[in-house]
N, CA, C and O atoms as a Tinker XYZ file with bonds, in Angstrom:
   440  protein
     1  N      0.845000   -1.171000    0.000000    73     2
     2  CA     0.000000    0.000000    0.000000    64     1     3
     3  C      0.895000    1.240000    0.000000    63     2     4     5
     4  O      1.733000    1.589000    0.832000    81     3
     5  N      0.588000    1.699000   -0.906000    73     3     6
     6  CA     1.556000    3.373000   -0.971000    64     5     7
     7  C      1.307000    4.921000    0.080000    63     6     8     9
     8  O      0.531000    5.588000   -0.604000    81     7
     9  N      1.455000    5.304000    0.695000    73     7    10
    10  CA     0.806000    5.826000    1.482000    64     9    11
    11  C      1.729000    7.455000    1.651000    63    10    12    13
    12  O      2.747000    7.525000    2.339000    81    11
    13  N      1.164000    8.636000    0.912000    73    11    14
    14  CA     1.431000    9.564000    0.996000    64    13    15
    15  C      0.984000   10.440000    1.169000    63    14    16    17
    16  O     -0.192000   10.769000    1.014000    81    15
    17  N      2.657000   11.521000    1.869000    73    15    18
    18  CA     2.651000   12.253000    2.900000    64    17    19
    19  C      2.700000   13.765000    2.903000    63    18    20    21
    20  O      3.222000   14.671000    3.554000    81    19
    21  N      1.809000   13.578000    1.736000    73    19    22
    22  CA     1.156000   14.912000    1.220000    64    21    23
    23  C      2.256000   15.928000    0.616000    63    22    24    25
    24  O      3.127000   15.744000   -0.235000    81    23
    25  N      1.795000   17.392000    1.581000    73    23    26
    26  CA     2.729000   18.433000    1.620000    64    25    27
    27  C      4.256000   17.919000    2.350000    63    26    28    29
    28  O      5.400000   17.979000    1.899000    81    27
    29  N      3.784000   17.450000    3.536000    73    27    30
    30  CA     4.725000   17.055000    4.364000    64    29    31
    31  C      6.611000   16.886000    4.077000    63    30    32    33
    32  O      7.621000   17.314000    4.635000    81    31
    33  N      6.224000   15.786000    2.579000    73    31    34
    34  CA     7.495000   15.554000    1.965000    64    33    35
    35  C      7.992000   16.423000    1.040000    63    34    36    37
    36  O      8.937000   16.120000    0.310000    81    35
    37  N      7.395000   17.558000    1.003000    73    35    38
    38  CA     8.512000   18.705000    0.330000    64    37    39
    39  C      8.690000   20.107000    1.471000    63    38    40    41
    40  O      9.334000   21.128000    1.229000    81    39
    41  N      8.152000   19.894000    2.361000    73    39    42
    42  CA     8.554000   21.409000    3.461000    64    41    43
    43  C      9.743000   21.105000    3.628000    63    42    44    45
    44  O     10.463000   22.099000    3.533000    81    43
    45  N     10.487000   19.832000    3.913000    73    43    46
    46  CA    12.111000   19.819000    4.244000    64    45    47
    47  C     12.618000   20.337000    3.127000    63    46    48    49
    48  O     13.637000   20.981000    3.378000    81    47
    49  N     12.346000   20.326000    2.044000    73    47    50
    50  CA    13.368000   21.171000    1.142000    64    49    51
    51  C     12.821000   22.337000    1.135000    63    50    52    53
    52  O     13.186000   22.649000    0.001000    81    51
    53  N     12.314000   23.113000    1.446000    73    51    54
    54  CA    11.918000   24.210000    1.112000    64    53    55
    55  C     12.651000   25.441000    2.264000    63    54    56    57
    56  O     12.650000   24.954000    3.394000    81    55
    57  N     13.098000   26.501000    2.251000    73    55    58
    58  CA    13.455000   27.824000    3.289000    64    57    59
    59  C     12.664000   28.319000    3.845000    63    58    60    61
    60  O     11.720000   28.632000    3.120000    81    59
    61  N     12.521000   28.655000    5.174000    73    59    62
    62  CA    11.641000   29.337000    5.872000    64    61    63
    63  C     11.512000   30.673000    5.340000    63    62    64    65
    64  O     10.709000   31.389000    5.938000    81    63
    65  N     12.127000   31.180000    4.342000    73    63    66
    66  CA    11.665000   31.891000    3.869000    64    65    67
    67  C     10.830000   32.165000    2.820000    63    66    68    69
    68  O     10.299000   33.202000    2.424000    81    67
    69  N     10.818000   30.851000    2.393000    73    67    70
    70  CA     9.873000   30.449000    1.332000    64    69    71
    71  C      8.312000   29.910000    2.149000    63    70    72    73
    72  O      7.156000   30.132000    1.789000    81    71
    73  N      8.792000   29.180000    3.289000    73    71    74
    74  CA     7.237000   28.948000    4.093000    64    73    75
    75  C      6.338000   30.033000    4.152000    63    74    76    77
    76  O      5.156000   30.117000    3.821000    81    75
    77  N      7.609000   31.349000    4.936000    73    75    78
    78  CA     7.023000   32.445000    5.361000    64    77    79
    79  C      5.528000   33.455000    4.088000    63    78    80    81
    80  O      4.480000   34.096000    4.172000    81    79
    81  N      6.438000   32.957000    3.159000    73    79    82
    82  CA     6.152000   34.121000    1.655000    64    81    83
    83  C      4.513000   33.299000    1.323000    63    82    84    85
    84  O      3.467000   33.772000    0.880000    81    83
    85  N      4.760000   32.345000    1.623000    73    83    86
    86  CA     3.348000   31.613000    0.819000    64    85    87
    87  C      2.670000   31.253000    2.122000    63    86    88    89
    88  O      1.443000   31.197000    2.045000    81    87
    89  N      3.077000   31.060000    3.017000    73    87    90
    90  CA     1.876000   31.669000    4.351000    64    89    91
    91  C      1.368000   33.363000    3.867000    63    90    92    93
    92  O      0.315000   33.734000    3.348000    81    91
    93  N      2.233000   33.922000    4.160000    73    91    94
    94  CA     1.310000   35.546000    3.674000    64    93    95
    95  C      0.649000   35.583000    2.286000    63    94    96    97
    96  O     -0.146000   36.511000    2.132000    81    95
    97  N      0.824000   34.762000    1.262000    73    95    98
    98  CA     0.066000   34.411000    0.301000    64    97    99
    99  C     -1.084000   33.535000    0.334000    63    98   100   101
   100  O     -1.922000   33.477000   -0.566000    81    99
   101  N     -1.096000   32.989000    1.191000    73    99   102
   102  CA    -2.608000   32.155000    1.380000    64   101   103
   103  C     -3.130000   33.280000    2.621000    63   102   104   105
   104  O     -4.239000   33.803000    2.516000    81   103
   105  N     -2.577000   33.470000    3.334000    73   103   106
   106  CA    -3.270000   34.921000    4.189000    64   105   107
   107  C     -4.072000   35.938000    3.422000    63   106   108   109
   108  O     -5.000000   36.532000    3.969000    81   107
   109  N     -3.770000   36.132000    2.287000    73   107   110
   110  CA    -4.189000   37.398000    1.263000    64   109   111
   111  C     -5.341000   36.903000    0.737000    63   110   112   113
   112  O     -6.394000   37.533000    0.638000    81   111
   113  N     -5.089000   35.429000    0.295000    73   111   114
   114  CA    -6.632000   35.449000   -0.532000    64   113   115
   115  C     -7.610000   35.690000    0.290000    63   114   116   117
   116  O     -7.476000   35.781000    1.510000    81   115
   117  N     -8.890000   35.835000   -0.466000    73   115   118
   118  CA   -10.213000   36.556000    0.085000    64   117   119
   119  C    -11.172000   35.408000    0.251000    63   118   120   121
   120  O    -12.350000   35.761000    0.302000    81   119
   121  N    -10.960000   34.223000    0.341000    73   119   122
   122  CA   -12.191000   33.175000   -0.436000    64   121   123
   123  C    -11.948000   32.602000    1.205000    63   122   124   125
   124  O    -10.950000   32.100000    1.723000    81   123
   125  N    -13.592000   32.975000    1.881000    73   123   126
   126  CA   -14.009000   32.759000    2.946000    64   125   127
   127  C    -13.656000   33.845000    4.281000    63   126   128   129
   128  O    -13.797000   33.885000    5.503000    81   127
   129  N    -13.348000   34.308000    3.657000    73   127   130
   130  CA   -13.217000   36.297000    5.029000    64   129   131
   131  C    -14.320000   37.089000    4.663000    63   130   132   133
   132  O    -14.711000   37.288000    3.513000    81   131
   133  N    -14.891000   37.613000    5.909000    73   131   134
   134  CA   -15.639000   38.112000    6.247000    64   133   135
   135  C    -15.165000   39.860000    5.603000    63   134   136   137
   136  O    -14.092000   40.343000    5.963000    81   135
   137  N    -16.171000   40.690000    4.594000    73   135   138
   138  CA   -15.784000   42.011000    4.234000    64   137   139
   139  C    -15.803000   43.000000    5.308000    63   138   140   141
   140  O    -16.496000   42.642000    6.261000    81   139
   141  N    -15.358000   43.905000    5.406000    73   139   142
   142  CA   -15.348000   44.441000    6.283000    64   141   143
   143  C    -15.759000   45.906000    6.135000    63   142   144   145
   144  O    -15.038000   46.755000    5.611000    81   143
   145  N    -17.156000   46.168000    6.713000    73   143   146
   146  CA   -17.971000   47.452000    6.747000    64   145   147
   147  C    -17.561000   48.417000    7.277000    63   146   148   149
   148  O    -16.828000   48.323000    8.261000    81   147
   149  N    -18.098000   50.137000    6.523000    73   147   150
   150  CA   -17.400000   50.944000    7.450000    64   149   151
   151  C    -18.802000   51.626000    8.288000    63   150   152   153
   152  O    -19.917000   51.119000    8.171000    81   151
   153  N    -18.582000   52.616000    8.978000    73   151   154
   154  CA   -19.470000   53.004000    9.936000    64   153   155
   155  C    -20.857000   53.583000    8.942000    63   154   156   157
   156  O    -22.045000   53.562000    9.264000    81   155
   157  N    -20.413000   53.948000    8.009000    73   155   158
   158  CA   -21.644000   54.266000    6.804000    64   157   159
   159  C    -22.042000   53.128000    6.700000    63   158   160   161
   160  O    -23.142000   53.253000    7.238000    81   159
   161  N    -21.995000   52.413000    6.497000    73   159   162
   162  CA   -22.997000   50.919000    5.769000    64   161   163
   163  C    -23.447000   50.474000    6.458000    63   162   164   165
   164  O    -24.247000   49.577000    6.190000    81   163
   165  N    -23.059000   51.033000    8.340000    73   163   166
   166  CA   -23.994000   50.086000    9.406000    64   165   167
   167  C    -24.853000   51.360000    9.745000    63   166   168   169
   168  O    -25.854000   51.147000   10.428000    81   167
   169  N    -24.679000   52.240000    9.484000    73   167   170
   170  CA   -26.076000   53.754000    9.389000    64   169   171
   171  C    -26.959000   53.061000    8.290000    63   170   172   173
   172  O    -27.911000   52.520000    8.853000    81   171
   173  N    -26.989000   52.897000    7.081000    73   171   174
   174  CA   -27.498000   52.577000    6.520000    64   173   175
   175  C    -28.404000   51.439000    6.466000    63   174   176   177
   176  O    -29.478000   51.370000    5.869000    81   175
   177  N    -27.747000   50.445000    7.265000    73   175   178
   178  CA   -28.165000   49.051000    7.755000    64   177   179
   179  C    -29.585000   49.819000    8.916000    63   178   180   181
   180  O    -30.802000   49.656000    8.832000    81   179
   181  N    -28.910000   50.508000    9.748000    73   179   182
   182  CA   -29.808000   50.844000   10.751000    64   181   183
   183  C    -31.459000   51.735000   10.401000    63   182   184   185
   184  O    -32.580000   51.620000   10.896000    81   183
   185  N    -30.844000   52.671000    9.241000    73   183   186
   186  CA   -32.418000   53.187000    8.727000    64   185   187
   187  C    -33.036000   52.392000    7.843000    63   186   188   189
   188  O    -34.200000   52.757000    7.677000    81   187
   189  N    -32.739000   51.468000    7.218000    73   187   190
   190  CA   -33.105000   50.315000    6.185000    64   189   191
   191  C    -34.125000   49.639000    7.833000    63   190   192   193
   192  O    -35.351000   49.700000    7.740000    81   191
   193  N    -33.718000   49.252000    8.735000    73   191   194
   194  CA   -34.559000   48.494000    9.388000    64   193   195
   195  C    -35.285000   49.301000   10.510000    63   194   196   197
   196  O    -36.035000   48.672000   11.257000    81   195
   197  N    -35.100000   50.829000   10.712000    73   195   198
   198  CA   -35.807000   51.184000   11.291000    64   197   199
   199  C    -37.465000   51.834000   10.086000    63   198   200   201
   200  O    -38.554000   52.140000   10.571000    81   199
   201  N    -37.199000   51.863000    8.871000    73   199   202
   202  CA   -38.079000   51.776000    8.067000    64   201   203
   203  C    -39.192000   51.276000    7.851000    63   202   204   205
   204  O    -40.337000   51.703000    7.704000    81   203
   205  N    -38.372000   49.675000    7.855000    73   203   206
   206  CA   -38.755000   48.142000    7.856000    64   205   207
   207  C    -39.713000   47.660000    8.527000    63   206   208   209
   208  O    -40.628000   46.919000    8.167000    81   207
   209  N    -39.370000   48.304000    9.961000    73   207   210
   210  CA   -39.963000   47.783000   11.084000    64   209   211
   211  C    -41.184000   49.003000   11.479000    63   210   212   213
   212  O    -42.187000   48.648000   12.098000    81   211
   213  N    -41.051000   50.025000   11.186000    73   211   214
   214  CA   -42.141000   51.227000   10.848000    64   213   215
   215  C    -43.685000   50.309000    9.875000    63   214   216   217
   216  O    -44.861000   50.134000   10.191000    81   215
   217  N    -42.983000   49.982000    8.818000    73   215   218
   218  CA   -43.822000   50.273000    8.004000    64   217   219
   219  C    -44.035000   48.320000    7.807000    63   218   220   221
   220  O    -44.826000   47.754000    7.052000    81   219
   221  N    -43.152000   47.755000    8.654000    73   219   222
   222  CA   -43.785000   45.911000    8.583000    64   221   223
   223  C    -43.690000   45.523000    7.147000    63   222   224   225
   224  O    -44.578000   45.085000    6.415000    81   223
   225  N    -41.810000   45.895000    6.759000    73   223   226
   226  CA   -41.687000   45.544000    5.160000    64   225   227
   227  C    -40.588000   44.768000    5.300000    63   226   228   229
   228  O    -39.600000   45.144000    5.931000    81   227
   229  N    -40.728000   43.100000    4.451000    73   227   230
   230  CA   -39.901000   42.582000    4.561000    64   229   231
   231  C    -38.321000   42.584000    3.915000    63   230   232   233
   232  O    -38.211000   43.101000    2.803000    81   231
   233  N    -37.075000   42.023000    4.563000    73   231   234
   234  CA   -36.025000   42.386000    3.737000    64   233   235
   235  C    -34.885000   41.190000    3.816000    63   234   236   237
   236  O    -34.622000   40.512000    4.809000    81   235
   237  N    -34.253000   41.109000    2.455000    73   235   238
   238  CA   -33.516000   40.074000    2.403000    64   237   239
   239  C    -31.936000   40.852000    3.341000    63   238   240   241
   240  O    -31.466000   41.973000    3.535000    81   239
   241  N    -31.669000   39.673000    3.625000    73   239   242
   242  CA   -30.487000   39.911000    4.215000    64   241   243
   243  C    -29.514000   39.090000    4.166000    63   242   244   245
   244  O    -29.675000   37.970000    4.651000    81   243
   245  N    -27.994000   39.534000    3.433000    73   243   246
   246  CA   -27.038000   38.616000    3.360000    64   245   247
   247  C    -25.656000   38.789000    4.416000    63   246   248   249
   248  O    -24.824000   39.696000    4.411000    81   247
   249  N    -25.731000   37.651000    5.256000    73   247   250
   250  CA   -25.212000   37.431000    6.133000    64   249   251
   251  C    -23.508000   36.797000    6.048000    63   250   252   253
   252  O    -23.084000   36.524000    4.924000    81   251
   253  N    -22.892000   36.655000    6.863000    73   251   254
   254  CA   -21.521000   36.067000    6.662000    64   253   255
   255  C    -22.193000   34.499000    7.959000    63   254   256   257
   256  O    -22.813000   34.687000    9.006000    81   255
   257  N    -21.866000   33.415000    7.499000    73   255   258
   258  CA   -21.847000   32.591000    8.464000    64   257   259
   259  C    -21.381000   31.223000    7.884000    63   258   260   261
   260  O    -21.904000   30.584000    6.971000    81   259
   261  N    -20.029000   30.849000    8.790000    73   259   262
   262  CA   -19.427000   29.565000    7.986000    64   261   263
   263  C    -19.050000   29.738000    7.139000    63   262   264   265
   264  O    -19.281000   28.987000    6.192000    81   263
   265  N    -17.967000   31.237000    6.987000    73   263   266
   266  CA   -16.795000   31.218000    5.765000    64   265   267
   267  C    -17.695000   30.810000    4.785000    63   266   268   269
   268  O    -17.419000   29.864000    4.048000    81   267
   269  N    -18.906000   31.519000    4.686000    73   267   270
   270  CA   -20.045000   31.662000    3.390000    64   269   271
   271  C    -20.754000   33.184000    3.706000    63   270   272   273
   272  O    -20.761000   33.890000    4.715000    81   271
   273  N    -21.272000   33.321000    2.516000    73   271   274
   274  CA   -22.163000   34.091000    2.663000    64   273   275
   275  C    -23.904000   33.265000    2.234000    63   274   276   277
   276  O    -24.304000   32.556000    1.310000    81   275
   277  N    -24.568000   33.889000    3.564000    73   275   278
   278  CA   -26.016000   33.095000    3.153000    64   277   279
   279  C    -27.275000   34.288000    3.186000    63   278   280   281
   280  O    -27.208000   35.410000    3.688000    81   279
   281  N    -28.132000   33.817000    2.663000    73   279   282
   282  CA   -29.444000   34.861000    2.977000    64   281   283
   283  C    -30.651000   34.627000    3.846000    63   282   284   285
   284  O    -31.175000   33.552000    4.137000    81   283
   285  N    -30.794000   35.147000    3.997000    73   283   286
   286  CA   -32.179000   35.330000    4.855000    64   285   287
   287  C    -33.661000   36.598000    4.594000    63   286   288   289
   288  O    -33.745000   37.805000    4.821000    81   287
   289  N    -34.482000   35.747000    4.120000    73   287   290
   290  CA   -35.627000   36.650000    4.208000    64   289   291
   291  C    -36.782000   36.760000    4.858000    63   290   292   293
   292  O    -37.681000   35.928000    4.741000    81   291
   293  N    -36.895000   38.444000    6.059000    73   291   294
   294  CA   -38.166000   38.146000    6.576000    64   293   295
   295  C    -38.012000   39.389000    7.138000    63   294   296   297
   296  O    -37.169000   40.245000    6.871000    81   295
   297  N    -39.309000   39.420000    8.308000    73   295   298
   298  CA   -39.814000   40.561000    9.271000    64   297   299
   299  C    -38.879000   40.463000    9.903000    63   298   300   301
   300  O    -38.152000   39.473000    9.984000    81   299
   301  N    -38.695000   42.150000   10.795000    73   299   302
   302  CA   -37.307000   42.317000   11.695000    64   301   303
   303  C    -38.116000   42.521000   13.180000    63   302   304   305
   304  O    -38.501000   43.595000   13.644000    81   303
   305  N    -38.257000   41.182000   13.778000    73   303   306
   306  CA   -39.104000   41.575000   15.377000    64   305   307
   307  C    -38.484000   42.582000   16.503000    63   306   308   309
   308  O    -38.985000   43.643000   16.877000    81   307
   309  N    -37.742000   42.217000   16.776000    73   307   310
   310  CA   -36.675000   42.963000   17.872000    64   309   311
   311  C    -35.870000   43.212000   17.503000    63   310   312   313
   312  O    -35.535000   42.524000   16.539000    81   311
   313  N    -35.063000   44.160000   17.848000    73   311   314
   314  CA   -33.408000   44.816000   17.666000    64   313   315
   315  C    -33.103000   44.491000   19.095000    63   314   316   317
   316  O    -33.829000   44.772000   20.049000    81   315
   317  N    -32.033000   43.913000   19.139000    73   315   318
   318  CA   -31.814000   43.649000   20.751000    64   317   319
   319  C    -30.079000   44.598000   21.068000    63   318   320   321
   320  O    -29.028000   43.980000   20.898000    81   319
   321  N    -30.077000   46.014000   21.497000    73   319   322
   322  CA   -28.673000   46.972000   21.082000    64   321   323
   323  C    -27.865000   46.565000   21.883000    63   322   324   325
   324  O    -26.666000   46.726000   21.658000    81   323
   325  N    -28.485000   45.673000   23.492000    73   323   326
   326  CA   -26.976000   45.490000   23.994000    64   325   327
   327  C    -26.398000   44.312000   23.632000    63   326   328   329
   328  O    -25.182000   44.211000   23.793000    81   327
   329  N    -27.211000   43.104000   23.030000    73   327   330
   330  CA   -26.303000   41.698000   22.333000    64   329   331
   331  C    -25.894000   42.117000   20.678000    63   330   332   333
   332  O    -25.273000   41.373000   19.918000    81   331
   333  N    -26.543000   43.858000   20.253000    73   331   334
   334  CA   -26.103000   43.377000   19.391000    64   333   335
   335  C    -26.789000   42.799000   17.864000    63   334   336   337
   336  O    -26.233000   42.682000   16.772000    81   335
   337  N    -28.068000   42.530000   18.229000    73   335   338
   338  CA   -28.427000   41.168000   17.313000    64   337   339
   339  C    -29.964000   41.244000   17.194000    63   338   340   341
   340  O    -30.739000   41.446000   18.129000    81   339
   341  N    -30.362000   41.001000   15.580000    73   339   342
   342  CA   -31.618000   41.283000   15.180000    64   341   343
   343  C    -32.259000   39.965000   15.437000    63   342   344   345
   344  O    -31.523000   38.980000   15.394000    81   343
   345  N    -33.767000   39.770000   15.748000    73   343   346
   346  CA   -34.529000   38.479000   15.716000    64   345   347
   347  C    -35.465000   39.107000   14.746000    63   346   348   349
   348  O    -36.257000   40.042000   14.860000    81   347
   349  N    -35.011000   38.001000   13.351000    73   347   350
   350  CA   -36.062000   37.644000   12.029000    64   349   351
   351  C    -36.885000   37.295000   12.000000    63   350   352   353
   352  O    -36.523000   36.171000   11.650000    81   351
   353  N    -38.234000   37.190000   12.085000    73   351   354
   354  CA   -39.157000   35.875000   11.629000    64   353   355
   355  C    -39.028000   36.035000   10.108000    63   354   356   357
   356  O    -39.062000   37.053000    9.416000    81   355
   357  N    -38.844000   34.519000    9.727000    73   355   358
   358  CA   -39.013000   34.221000    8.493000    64   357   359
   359  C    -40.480000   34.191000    7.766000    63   358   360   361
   360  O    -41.499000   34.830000    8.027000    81   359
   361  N    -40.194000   33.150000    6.690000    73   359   362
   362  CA   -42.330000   32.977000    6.062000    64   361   363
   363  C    -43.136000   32.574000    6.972000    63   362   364   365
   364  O    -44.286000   32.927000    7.235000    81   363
   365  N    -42.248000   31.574000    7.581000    73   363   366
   366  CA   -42.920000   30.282000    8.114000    64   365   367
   367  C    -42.615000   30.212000    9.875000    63   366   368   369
   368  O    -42.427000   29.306000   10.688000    81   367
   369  N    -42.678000   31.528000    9.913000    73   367   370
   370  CA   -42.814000   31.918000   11.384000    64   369   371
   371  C    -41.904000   31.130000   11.896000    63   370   372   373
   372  O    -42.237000   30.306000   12.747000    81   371
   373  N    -40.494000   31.250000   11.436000    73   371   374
   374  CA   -39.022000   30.491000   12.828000    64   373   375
   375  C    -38.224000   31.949000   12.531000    63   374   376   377
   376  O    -38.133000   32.727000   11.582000    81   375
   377  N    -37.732000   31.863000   13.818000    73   375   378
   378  CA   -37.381000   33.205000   14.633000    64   377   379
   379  C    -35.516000   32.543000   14.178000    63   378   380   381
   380  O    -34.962000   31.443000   14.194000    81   379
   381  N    -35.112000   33.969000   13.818000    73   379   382
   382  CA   -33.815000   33.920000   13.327000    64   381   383
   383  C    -32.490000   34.580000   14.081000    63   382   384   385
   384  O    -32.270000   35.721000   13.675000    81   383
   385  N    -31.950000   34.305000   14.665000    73   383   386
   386  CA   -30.684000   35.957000   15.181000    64   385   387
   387  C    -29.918000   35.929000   14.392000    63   386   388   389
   388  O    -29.530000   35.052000   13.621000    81   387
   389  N    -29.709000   36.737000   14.529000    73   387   390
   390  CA   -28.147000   37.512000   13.270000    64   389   391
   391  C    -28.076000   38.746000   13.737000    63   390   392   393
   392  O    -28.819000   39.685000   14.024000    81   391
   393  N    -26.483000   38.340000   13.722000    73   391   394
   394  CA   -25.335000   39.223000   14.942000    64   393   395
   395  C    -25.092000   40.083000   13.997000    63   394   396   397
   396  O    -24.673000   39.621000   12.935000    81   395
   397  N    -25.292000   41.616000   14.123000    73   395   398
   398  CA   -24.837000   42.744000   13.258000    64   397   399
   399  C    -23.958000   42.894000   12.398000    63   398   400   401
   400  O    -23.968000   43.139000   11.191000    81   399
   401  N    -22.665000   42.600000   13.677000    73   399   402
   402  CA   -21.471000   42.741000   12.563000    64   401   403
   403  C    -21.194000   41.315000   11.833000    63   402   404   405
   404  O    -20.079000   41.112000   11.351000    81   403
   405  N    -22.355000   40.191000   11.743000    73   403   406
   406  CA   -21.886000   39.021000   10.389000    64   405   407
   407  C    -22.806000   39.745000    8.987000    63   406   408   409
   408  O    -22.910000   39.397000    7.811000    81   407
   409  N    -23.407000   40.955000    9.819000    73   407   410
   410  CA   -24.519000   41.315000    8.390000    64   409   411
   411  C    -23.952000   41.951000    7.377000    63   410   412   413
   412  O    -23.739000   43.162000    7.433000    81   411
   413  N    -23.615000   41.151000    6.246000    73   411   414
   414  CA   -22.980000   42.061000    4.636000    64   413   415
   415  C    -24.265000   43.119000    4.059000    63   414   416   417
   416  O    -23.981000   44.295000    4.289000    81   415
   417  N    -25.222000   42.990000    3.563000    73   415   418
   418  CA   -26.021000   43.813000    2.825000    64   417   419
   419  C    -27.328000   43.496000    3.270000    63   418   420   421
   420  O    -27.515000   42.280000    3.308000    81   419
   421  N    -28.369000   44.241000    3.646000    73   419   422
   422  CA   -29.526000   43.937000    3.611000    64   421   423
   423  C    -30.904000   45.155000    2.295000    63   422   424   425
   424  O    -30.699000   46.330000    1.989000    81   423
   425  N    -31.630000   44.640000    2.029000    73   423   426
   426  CA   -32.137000   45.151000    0.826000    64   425   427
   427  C    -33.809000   44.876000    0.977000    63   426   428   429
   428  O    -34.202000   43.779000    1.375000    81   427
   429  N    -34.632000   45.816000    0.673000    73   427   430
   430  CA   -35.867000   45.700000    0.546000    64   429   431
   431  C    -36.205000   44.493000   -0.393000    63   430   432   433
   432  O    -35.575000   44.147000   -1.392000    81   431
   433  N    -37.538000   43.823000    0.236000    73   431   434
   434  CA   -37.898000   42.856000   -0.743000    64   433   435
   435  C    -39.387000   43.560000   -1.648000    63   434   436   437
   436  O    -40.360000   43.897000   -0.974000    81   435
   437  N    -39.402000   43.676000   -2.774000    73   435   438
   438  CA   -40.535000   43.933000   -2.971000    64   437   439
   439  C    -41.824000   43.183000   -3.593000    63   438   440
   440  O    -42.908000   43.764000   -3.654000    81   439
C-alpha cells in the first residue's frame, strides 16, 4: 500500500523563507473572510430596518456565516442593542438571530 505524505514531503526542502512568503500568500486570498464594513454601511443598515420595522416591510439579508455568505428573508421583530443582534421571523414563522457585525447587505424585498 503506498501511502502519501502529502505536503509534508517537500517542506524539508523548502526555506523558511519560502514557508514564510506563501503563508502571507494564502493569508491574502479573500475566499471565505468576512468584508469588512465601514461606519456608513452600518447607518445605513440601521435606517433600512428602522423603516422596515415602521412600516412591517420585509427584507432580504445577506449574512456572513461559515466562511459563506447566506441569505435570509423576513420581518425584523426585535433589535436587541446590547447583544447586538436582530430576531427575524421568516415565512414560516421560525425566529432567526443575526449578529450585526456578520450582516454584509440587507435590501428591501418587494
Amino acid at each position: 500500500m503506498i501511502r502519501d505524505r502529502g505536503t509534508i514531503k517537500w517542506t524539508a526542502m523548502m526555506l523558511p523563507e519560502h514557508v514564510k512568503m506563501l503563508r502571507e500568500h494564502q493569508d491574502g486570498l479573500d475566499y471565505g473572510r468576512k468584508p469588512e464594513l465601514d461606519e456608513q454601511k452600518y447607518e445605513e443598515f440601521n435606517e433600512i430596518i428602522c423603516v422596515a420595522m415602521e412600516e412591517n416591510r420585509e427584507l432580504k439579508f445577506k449574512y456572513y456565516q461559515k466562511r459563506k455568505i447566506a441569505e435570509l428573508i423576513g420581518h425584523v421583530h426585535y433589535v436587541d442593542e446590547i447583544k447586538k443582534e436582530l430576531r427575524v421571523m421568516d415565512k414560516i414563522n421560525t425566529m432567526h438571530l443575526l449578529k450585526v457585525m456578520d450582516i454584509v447587505d440587507i435590501e428591501y424585498t418587494y
